[in-house]
C-alpha positions as a printed Julia matrix, in Angstrom:
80×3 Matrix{Float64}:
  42.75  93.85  86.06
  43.23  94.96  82.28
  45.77  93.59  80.13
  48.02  96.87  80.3
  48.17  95.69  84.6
  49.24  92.23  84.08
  51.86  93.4   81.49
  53.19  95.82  83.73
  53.36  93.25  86.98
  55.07  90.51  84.56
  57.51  92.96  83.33
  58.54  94.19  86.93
  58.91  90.3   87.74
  60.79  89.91  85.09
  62.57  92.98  86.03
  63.67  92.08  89.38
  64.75  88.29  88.49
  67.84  89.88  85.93
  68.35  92.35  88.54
  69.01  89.68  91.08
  70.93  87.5   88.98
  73.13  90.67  87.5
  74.02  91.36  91.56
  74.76  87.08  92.11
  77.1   87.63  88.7
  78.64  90.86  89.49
  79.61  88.83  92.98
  80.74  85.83  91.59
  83.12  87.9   89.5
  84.08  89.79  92.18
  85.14  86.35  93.91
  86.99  85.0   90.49
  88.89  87.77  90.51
  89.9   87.88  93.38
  90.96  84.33  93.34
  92.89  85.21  89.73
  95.06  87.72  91.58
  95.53  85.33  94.12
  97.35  82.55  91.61
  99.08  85.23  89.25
 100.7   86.81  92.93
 102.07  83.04  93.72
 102.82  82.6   90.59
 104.95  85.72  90.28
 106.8   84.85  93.66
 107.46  81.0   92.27
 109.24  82.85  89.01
 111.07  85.24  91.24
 112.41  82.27  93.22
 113.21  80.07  89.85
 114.96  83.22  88.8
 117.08  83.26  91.8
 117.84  80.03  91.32
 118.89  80.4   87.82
 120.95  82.96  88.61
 122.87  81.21  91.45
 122.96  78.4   89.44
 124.2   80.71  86.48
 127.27  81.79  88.44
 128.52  78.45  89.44
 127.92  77.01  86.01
 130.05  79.54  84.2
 132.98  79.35  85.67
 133.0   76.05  85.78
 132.2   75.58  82.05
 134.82  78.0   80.89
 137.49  75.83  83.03
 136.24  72.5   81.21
 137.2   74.27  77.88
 140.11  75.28  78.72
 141.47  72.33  80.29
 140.1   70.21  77.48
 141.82  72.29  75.08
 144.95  71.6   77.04
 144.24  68.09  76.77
 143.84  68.17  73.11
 146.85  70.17  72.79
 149.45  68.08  75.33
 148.07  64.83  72.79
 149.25  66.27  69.47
């Protein structure tokens, strides 16, 4: 075997081991991914439901606050 042979088979080995660990990588960032879209979908449907919550909340709140002011200003008012 010359020099030029035993270049050639370490650079093939050499070769194949990034190739295999570029195809493990590419698969475990296939899998992360995945899992990422996963959490940002639940998250998104926990936001949506705090929103509707908010909002029902929102409307009771409202109503209720705008009566406290006016009734407090009433208050104020019938003590002068």
């Amino acid at each position: 075997m010359t020099a030029m042979e035993i270049l050639v088979i370490i650079l093939s080995v050499f070769l194949a081991v990034f190739l295999l660990i570029g195809i493990i990588l590419a698969i475990l960032l296939v899998r992360v991914t995945q899992q990422i879209k996963r959490v940002t979908s639940s998250a998104e449907r926990t936001v949506t439901g705090l929103e509707n919550v908010v909002a029902g909340v929102n409307k009771v709140t409202t109503p209720a606050m705008l009566a406290k002011i006016v009734l407090d200003q009433l208050k104020k008012r019938r003590k002068k």
